[in-house]
N, C-alpha and C positions, 0 to 999 in steps of 0.2 A: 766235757766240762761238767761236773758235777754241779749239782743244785742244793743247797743248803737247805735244813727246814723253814717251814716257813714262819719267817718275821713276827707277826702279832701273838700267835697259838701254840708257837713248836711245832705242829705236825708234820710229820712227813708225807703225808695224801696228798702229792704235789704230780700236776701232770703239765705237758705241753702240746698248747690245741696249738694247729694252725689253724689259721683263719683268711679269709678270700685276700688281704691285704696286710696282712704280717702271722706275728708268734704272739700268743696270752704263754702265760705260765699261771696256773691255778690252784689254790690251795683248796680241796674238796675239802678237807674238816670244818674251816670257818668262813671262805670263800675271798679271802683276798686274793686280788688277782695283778699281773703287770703285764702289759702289751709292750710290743717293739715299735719302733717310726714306722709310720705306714709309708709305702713308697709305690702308691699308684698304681700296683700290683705285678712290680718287677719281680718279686720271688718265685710269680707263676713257672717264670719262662728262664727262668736262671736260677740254677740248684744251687750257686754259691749265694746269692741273693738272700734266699731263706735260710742259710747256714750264720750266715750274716746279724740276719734278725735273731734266730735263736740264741747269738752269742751275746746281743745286746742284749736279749732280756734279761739271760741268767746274770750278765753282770749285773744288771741292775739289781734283778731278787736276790743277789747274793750281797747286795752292798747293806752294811751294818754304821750306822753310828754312835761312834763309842760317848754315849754322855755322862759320863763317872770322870771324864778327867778334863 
């Protein structure tokens, strides 16, 4: 799944940390950032777990609201 620039800046200087209890996705140019549901630290021990959370955050950082119409 591709990750869109990011939101507030444009930049593309976008990474994805994991972290002890999900996914951030990071915008290094201006530092916006979006984490996934934390889930007690299932992702540890199950690879689909954190495949999981990665997919919910890029939706999330890829979600756009159109306010022109």
């Amino acid at each position: 799944m591709e990750i869109k620039p990011c939101p507030f800046c444009g930049g593309v200087n976008i990474t994805i940390v994991t972290m002890r209890y999900g996914v951030k996705i990071k915008c290094f140019d201006c530092g916006a950032n979006i984490s996934s549901v934390k889930d007690n630290g299932e992702y540890r021990t199950l690879a689909n777990a954190r495949k999981r959370h990665e997919k919910k955050a890029i939706e999330a950082w890829n979600r756009r609201i159109n306010r022109w119409n």
